[in-house]
BAVOTOR-158472 format. One record per residue (C-alpha): residue number from 0; residue in three letters; x, y, z. Coordinates in nm, 2 decimals, padded with zeros to 4 digits. Example, Ala and Ser with C-alpha at 12.3 -4.5 7.8 and 13.67 -1.06 7.14 Angstrom:
% residues 2
 seq type     c1     c2     c3
   0  ALA  01.23 -00.45  00.78
   1  SER  01.37 -00.11  00.71
***
This chain:
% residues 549
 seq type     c1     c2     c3
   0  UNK  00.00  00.00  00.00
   1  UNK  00.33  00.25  00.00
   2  UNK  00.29  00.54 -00.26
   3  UNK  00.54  00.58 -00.50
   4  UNK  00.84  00.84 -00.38
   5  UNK  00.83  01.14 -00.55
   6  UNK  01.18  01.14 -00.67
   7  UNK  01.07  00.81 -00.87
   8  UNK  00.85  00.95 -01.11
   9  UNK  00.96  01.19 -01.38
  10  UNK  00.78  01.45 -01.58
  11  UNK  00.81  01.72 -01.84
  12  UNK  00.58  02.01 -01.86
  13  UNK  00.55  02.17 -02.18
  14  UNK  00.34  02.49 -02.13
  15  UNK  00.02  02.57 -01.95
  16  UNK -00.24  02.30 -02.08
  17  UNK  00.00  02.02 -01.96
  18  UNK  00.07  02.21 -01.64
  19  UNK -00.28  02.23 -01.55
  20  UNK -00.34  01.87 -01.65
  21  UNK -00.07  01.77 -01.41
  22  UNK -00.23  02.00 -01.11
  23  UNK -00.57  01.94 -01.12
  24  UNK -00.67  01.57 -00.91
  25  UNK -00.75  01.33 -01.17
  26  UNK -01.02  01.12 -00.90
  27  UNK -01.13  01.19 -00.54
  28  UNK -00.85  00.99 -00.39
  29  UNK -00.65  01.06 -00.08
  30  UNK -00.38  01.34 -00.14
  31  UNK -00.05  01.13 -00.16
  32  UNK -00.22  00.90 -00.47
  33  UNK -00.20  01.22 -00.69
  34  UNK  00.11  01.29 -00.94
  35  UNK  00.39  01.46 -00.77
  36  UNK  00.60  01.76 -00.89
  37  UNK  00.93  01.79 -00.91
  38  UNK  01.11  02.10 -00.76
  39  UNK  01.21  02.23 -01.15
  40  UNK  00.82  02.18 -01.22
  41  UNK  00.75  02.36 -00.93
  42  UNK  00.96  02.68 -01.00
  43  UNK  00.78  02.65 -01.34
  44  UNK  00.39  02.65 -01.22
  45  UNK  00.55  02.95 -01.02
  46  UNK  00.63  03.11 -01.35
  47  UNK  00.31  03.09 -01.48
  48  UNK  00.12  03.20 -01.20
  49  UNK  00.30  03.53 -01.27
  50  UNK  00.18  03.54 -01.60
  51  UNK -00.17  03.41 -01.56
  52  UNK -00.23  03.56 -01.19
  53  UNK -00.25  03.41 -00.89
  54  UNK -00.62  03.18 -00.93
  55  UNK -00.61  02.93 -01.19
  56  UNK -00.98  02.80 -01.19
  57  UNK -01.00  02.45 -01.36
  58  UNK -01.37  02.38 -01.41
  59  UNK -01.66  02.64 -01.46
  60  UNK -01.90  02.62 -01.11
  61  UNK -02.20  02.83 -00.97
  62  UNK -02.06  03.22 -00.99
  63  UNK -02.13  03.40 -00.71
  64  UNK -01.99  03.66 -00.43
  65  UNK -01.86  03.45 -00.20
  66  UNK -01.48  03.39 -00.12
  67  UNK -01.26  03.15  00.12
  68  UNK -00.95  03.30  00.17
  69  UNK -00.64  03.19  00.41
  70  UNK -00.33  03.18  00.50
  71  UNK  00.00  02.84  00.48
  72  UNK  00.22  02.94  00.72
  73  UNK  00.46  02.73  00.98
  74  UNK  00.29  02.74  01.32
  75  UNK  00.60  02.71  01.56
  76  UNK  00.43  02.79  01.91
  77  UNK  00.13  02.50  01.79
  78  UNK -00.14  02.77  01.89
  79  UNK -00.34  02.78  01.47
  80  UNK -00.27  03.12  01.47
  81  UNK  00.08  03.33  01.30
  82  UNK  00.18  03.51  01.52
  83  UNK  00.44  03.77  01.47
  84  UNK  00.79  03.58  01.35
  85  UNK  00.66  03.31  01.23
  86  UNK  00.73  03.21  00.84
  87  UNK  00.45  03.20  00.58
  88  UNK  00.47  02.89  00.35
  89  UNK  00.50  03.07 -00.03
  90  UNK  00.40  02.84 -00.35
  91  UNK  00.16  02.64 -00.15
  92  UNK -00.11  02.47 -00.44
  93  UNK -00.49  02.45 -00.27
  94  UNK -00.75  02.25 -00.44
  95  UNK -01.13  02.35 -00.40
  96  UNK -01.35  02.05 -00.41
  97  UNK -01.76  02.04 -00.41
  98  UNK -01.86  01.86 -00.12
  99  UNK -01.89  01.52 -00.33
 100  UNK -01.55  01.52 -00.38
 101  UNK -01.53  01.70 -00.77
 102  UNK -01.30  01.91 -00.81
 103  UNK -01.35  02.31 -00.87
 104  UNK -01.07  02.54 -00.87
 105  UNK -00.67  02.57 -00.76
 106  UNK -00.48  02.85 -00.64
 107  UNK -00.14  02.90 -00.50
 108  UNK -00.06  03.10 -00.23
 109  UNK  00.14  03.39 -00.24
 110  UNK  00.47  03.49 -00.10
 111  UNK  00.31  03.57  00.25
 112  UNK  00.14  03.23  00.19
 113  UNK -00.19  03.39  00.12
 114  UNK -00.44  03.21 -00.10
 115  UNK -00.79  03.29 -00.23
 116  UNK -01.11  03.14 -00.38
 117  UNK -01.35  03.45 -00.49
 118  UNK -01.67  03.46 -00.67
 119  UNK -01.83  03.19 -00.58
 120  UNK -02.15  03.06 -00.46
 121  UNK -02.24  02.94 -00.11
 122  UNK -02.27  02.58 -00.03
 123  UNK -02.09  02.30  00.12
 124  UNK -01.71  02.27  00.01
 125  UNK -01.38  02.11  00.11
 126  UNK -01.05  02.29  00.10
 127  UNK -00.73  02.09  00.08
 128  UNK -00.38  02.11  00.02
 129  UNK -00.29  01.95 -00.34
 130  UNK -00.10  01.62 -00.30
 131  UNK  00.19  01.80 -00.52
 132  UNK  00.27  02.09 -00.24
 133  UNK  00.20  01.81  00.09
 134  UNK  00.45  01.58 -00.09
 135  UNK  00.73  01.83 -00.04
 136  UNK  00.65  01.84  00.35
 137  UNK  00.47  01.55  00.48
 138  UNK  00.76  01.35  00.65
 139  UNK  00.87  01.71  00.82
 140  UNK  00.55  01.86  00.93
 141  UNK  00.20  01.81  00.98
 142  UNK -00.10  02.07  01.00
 143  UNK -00.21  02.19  01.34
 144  UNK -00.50  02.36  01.13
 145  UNK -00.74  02.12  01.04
 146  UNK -00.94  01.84  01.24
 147  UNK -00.73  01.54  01.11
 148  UNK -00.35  01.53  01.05
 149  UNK -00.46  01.55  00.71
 150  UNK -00.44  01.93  00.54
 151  UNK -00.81  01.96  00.45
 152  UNK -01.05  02.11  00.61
 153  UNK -01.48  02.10  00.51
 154  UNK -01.68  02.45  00.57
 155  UNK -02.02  02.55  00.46
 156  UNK -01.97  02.85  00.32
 157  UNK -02.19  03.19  00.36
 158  UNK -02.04  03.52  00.26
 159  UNK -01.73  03.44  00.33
 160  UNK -01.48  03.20  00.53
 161  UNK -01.13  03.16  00.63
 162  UNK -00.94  02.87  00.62
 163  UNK -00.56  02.85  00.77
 164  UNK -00.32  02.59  00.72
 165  UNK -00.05  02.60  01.05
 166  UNK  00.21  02.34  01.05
 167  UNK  00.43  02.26  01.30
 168  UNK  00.76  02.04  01.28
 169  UNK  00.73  01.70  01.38
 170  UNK  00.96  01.49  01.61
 171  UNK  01.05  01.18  01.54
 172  UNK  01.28  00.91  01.75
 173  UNK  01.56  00.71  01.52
 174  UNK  01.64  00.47  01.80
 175  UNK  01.41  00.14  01.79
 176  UNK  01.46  00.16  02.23
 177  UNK  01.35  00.50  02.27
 178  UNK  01.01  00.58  02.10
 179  UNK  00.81  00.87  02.14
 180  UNK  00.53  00.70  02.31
 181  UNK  00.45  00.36  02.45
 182  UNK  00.14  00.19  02.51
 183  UNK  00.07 -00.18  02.68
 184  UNK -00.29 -00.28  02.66
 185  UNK -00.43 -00.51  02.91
 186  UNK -00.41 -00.81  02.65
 187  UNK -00.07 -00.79  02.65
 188  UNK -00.08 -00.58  02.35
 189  UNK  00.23 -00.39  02.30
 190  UNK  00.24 -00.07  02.10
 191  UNK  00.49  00.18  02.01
 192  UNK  00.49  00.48  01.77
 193  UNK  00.82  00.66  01.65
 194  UNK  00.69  01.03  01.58
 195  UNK  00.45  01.28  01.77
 196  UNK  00.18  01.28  01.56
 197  UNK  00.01  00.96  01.63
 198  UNK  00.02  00.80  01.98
 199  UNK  00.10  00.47  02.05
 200  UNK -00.23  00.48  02.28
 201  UNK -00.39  00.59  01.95
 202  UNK -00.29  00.32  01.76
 203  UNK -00.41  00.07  01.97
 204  UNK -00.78  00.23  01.99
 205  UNK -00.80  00.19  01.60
 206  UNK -00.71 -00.13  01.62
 207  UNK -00.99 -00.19  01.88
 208  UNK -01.25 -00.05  01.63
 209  UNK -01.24 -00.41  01.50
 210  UNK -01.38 -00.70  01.56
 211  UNK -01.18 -00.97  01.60
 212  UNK -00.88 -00.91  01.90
 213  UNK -00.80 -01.28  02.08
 214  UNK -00.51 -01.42  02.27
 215  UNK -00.31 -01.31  01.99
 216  UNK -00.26 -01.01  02.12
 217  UNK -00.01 -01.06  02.43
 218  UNK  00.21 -01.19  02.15
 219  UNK  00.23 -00.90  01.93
 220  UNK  00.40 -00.61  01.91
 221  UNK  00.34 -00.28  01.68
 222  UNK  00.55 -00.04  01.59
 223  UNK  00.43  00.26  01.42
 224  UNK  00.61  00.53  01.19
 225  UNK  00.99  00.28  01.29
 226  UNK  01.02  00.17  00.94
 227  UNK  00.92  00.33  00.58
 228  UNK  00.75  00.02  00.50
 229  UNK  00.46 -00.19  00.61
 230  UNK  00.52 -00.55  00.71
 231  UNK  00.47 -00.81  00.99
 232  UNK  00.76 -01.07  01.11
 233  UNK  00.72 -01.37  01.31
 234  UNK  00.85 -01.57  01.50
 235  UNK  00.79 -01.90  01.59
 236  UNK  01.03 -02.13  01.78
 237  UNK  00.96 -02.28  02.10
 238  UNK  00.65 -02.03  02.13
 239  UNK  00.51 -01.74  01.90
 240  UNK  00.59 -01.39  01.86
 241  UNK  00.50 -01.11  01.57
 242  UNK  00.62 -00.78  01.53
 243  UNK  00.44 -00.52  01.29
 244  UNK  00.57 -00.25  01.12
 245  UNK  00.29  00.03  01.04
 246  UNK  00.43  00.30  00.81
 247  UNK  00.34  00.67  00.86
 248  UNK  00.27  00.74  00.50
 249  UNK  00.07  00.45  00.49
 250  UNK -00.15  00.60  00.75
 251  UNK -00.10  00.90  00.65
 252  UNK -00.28  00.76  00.28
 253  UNK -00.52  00.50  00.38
 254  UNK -00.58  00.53  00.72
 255  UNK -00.59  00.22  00.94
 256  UNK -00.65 -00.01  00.60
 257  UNK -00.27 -00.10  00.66
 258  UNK -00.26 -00.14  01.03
 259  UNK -00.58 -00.43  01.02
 260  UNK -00.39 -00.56  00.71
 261  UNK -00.07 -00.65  00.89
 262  UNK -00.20 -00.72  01.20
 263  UNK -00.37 -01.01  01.04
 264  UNK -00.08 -01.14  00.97
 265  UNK  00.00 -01.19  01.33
 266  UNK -00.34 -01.28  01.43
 267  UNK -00.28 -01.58  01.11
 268  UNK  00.03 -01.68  01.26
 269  UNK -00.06 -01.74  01.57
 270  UNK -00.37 -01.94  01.55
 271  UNK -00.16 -02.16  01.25
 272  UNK  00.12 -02.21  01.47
 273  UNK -00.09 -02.31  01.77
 274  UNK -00.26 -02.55  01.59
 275  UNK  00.04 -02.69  01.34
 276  UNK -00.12 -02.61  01.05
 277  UNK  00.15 -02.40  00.86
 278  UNK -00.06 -02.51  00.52
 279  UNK -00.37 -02.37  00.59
 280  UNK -00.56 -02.59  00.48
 281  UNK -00.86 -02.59  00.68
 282  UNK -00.88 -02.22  00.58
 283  UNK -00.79 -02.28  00.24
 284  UNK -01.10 -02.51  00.20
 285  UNK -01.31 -02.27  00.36
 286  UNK -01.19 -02.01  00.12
 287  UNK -01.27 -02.28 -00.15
 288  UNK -00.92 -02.22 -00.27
 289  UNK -00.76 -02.55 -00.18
 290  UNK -00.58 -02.71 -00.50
 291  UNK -00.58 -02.39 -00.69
 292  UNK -00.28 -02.39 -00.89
 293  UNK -00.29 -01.97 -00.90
 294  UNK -00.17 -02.04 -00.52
 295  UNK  00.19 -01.89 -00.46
 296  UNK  00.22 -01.76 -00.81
 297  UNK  00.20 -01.39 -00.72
 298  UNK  00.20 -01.17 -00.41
 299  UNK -00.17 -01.14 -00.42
 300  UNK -00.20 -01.52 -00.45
 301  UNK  00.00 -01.60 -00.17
 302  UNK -00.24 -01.76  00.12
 303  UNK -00.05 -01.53  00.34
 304  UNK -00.14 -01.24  00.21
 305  UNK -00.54 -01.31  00.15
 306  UNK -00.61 -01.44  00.49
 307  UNK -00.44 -01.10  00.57
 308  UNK -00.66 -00.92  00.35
 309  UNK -00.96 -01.14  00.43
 310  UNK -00.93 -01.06  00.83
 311  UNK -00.87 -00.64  00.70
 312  UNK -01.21 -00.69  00.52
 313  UNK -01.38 -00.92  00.80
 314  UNK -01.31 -00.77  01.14
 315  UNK -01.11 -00.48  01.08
 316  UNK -01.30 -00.10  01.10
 317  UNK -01.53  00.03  00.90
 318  UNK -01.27  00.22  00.70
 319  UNK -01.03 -00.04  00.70
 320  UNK -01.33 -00.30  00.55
 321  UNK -01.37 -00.04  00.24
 322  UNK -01.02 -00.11  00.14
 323  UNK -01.00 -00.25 -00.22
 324  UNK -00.91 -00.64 -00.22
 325  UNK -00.58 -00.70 -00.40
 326  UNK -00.64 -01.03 -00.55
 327  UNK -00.97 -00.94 -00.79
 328  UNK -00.95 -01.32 -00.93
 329  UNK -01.14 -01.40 -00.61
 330  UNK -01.42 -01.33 -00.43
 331  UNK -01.48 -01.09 -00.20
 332  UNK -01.46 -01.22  00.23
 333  UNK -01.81 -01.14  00.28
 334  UNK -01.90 -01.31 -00.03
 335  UNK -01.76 -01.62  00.07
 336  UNK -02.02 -01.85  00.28
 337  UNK -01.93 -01.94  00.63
 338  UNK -01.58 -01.81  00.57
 339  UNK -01.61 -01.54  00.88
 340  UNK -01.79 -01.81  01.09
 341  UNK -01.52 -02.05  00.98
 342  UNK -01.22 -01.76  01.06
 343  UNK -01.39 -01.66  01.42
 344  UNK -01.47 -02.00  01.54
 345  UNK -01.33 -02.32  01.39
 346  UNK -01.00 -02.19  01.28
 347  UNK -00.91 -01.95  01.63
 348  UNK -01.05 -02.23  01.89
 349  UNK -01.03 -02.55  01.70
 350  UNK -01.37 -02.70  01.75
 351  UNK -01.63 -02.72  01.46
 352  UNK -01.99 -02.81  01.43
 353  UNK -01.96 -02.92  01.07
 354  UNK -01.76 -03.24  01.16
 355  UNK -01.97 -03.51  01.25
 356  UNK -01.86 -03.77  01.47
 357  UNK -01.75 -04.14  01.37
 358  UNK -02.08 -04.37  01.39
 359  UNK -02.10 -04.80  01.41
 360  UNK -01.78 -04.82  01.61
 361  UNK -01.70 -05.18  01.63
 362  UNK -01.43 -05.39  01.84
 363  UNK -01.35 -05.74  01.79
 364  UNK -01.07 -05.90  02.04
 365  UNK -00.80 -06.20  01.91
 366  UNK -00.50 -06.31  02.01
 367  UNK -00.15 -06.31  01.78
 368  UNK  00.19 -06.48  01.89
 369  UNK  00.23 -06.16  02.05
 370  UNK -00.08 -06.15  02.25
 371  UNK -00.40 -05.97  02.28
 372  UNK -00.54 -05.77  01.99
 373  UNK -00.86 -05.59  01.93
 374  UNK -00.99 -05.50  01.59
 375  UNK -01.16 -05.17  01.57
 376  UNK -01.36 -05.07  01.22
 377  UNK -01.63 -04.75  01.18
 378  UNK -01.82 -04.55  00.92
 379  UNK -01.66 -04.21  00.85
 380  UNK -01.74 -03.88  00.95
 381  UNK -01.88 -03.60  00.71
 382  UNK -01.69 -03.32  00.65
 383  UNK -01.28 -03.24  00.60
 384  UNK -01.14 -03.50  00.79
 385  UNK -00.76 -03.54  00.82
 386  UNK -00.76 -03.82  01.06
 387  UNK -00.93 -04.03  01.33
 388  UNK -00.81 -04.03  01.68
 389  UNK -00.87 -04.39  01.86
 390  UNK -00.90 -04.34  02.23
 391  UNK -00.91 -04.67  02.49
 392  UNK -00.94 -04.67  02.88
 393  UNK -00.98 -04.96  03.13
 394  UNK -01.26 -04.99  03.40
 395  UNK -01.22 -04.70  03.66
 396  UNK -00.96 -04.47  03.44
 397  UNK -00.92 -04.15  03.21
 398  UNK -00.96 -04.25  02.83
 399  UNK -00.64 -04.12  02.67
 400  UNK -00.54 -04.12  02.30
 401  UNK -00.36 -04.46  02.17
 402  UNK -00.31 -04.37  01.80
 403  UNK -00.44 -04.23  01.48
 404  UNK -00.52 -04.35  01.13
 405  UNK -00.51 -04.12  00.84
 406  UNK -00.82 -04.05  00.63
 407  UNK -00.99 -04.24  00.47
 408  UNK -00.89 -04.56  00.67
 409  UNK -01.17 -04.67  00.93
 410  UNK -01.02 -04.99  01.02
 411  UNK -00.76 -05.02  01.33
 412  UNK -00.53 -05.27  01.52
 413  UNK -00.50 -05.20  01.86
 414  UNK -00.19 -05.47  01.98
 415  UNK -00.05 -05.26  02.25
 416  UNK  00.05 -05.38  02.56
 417  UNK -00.32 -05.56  02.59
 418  UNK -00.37 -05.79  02.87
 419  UNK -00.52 -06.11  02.84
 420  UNK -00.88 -06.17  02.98
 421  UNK -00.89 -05.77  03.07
 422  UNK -01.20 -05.55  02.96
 423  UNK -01.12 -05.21  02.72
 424  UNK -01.34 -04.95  02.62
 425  UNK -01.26 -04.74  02.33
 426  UNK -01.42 -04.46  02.13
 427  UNK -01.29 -04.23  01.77
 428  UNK -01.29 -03.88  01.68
 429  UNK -01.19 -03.75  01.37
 430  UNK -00.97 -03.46  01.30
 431  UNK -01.04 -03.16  01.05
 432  UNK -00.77 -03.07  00.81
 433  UNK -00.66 -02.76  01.04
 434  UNK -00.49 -03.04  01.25
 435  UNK -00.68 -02.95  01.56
 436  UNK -01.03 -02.92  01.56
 437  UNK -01.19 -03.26  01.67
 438  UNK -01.53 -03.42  01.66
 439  UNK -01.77 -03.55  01.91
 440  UNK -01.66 -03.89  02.03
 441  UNK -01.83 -04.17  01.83
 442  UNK -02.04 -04.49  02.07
 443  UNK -01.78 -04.66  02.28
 444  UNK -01.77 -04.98  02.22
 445  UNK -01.60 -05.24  02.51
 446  UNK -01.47 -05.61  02.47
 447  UNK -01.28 -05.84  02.68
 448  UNK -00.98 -06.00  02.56
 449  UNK -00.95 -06.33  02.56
 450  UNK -00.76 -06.60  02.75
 451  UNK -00.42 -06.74  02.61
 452  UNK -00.46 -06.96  02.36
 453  UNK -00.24 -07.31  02.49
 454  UNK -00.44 -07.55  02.22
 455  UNK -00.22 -07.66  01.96
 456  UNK -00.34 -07.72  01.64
 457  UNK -00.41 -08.10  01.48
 458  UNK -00.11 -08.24  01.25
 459  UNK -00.16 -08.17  00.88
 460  UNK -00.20 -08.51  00.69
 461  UNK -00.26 -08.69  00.35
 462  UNK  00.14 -08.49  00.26
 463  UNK  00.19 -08.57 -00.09
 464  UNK  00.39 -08.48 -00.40
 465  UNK  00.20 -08.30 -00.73
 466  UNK  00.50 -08.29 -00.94
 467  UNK  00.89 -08.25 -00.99
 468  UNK  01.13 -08.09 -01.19
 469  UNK  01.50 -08.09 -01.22
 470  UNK  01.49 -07.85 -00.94
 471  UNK  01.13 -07.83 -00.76
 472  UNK  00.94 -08.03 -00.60
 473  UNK  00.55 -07.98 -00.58
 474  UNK  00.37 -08.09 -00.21
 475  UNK  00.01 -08.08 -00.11
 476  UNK -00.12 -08.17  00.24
 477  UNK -00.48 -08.21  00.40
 478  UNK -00.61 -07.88  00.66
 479  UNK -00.54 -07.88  00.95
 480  UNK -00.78 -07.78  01.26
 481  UNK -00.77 -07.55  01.57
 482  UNK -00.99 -07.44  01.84
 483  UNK -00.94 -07.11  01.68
 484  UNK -00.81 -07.10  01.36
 485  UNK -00.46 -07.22  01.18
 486  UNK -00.31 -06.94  01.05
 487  UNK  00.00 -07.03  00.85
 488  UNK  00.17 -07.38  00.76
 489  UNK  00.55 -07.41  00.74
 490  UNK  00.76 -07.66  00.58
 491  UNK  01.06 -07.82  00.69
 492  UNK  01.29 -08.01  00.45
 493  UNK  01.55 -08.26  00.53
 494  UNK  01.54 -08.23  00.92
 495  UNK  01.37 -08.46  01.15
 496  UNK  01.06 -08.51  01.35
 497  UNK  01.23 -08.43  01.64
 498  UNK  01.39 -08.12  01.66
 499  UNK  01.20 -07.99  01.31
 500  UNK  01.52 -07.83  01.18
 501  UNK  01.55 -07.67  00.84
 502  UNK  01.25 -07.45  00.79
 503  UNK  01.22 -07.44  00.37
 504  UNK  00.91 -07.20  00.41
 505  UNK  00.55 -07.06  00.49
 506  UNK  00.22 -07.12  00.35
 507  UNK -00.13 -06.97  00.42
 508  UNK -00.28 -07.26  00.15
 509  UNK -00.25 -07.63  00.16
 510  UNK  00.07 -07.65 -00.10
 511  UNK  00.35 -07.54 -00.12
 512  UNK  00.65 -07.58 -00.41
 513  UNK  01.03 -07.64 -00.30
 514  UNK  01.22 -07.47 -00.57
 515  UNK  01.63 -07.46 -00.61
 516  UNK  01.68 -07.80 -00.58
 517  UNK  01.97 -08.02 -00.71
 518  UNK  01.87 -08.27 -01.03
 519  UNK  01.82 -08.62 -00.92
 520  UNK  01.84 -08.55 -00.53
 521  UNK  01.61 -08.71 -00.25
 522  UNK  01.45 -08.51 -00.02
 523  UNK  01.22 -08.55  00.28
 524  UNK  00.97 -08.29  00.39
 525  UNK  00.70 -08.23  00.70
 526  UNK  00.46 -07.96  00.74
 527  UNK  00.32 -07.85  01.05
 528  UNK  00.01 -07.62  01.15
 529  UNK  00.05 -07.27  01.35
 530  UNK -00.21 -07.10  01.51
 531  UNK -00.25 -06.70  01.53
 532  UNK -00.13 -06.73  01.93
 533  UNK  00.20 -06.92  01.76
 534  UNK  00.10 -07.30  01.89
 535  UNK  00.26 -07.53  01.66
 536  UNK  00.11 -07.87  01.59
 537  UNK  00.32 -08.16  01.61
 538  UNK  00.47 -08.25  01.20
 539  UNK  00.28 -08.42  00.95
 540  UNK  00.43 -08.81  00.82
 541  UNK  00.74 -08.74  00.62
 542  UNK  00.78 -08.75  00.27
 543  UNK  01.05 -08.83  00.09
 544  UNK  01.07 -08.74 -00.28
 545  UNK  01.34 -08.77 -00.54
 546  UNK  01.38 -08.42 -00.82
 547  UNK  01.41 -08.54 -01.20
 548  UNK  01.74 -08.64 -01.35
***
């Protein structure tokens, strides 16, 4: 939102019709948006105010007998008055604008810094200081004058009125440890302004003219008129900290547009670093941006700087809402459904009323060679959902969290440190994208895990050979059974019934084929059944069986 500096922009005047073209406002915007002059420009409107006199009018309006007349002069003592010794302000280019804004007439003042609009009607009218004369001055004095620290000032005019411009030097402090004024609200808001013409104390109440002030504030700091440009830098380490830099032209141009801008930036940072969610993307799916490949391309596509511009437009002031939006690809804030409820609630204290809670949890208990194990499976939830949260207690205690299972799984295996024959009671909430807003708890469901499982299973039988190569041998054997289930077989080759040495491999089926054998070699096999709790059965009759030559 800086203005260009005037030294950046160069222009030529050749003769009175470009001069005047170059003077007069070319829309009703705030002072330092108009074209500049350069001193050599200056000294040349100066020229032909000699020859032309000392009113230029721009645009016909109502004639009359009225006049506003007044004085630019450097008000030392800070009293709106010259008083004797103090310096009139020569050169000094006054606009006359209607009371909607259009623009009437210019003059300059003269060499006491005298200036005057004659012959013209009564009525409602604003008289302000052209953007070309305040440019030359702004950083070095401000009006003592007029209502605002802008040079303007709005009469209704009968007969005739006077209108003085007094400006007094400003003070400003160069050291970032000494400002001119302070200001710690009781948030913890700190505030601190480098000149005299705006207050730290100030600052802040501007700020509170919006909406939208939470526990971010004890982490920010503002520092107004430090720095010639507007920014915000955070911080955020082992806890979070923003500083923002509010500069005094920006004010000076837009009011507190800039200050709700960047102070979004810290109120952004916070809440995203509290809840881990540098992407965004619980905002950036409330935004109905997420995906969009425009994303980072630009500075007005930058997430960082919308959600900036999307708090400034939200729950800043009512001046600071007006501000035009810089990215025009998308839609306006308050054009976007549920985006401020989204903003105020969901995104600031991580709870939501959009994401519906896990329903039909299930738990089934088994046992593994390890032990216990409980199998938990549910129907999503509606809405973004990053994850699910499984939470399991025992009789008498606290439920705590035991793991989590990305979306869009809904089954889970619970195997830790489960005891046998104990009763568990478990429930599931699912997690938005923002990483920390959470459902309602789905039904708790509770099971008792079972007793160790000591049963071996039965002894395959019926082993048998399907075929040989020159280096495989095909074997096929007859289920075995369990008082809860056989889950794997493994063959053994050349070992013996008693110690079952040489495991060859594992099998979930009833055959199996032994491959990188030696041509015309005997070989004797078993097979044996394992349960899920890791009982073996006792081996199957051997088999011997001889690979082809």
């Amino acid at each position: 939102m800086e203005p260009t500096d005037p030294t950046t922009k160069q222009r030529r005047f050749t003769g009175l019709r470009s001069l005047m073209a170059q003077l007069r406002p070319g829309s009703p915007q705030t002072l330092l948006s108009n074209s500049r002059f350069q001193s050599k420009n200056l000294l040349l409107f100066i020229a032909l105010f000699a020859v032309v006199g000392s009113v230029l009018i721009f645009r016909s309006f109502a004639a009359g007998t009225s006049t506003i007349s007044g004085i630019a002069f450097k008000d030392l003592n800070r009293n709106g008055v010259m008083d004797v010794g103090e310096e009139p302000m020569a050169d000094q280019i006054l606009y006359l604008m209607g009371s909607d804004e259009s623009f009437i007439a210019g003059v300059a003042s003269d060499s006491a810094g005298r200036y005057t609009f004659s012959g013209i009607a009564d009525g409602n009218y604003i008289v302000r200081y052209s953007s070309s004369s305040w440019e030359q001055i702004w950083e070095q004095w401000v009006p003592t004058t007029t209502p605002t620290i802008k040079p303007e000032r709005a009469l209704s005019l009968s007969g005739s009125a006077t209108v003085d411009f007094g400006w007094r030097p400003i003070i400003w402090s160069t050291d970032l440890a000494n400002p001119i004024s302070s200001f710690t609200a009781a948030d913890g808001l700190r505030v601190q302004s480098y000149n005299d013409v705006v207050t730290a104390q100030e600052i802040d109440a501007a700020l509170r003219q919006g909406t939208l002030i939470g526990k971010e504030a004890a982490t920010v700091t503002i520092r107004f008129a430090q720095n010639a440009s507007s920014y915000c830098a955070t911080t955020s380490g082992g806890s979070f900290t923003a500083t923002c830099y509010i500069s005094y032209r920006s004010w000076l141009q837009d009011g507190d547009m800039t200050l709700f801008h960047e102070y979004g930036h810290a109120w952004e940072g916070f809440y995203s670093h509290r809840s881990g969610d540098s992407d965004l993307a619980g905002y950036l799916a409330a935004r109905g941006l997420t995906g969009d490949p425009r994303l980072g391309s630009s500075h007005a596509w930058s997430m960082l700087e919308t959600i900036a511009e999307d708090y400034r437009q939200l729950f800043g002031s009512a001046n600071a809402a007006t501000g035009e939006q810089e990215n025009r690809e998308i839609p306006l804030a308050k054009d976007v459904p549920g985006l401020r409820e989204y903003l105020s609630g969901e995104f600031m204290t991580g709870t939501s009323s959009t994401l519906s809670a896990p329903t039909n949890l299930t738990a089934t208990p088994s046992l593994s060679p390890e032990g216990p194990t409980v199998q938990l499976n549910w129907t999503a939830s509606t809405g973004t959902v990053s994850r699910y949260d499984i939470y399991r207690s025992t009789t008498g205690t606290t439920p705590t969290k035991i793991g989590y299972l990305n979306n869009p799984s809904t089954t889970y295996y619970d195997g830790s440190n489960l005891t046998y024959n104990t009763q568990y009671s478990y429930y599931v909430k699912a997690v938005a994208s923002d990483g920390t807003t959470t459902s309602s708890a789905s039904n708790t469901v509770t099971v008792t895990t079972p007793n160790p499982d000591t049963t071996k299973p039965s002894a395959p039988s019926g082993l048998m050979s399907t075929g040989t190569t020159t280096t495989s041998i095909s074997l096929q054997w007859l289920a075995a059974t369990d008082n809860v289930g056989v889950k794997e077989y493994r063959i053994y080759q050349d070992g013996t019934r008693k110690t079952l040495t040489s495991l060859k491999g594992t099998a979930t089926g009833t055959n199996f084929t032994v491959t990188g054998l030696k041509s015309n070699t005997s070989h004797t096999f078993y097979v044996t059944a394992v349960d899920a709790a890791g009982n073996e059965s006792l081996p199957s009759k051997t088999l011997s069986v001889k690979t082809k030559r």
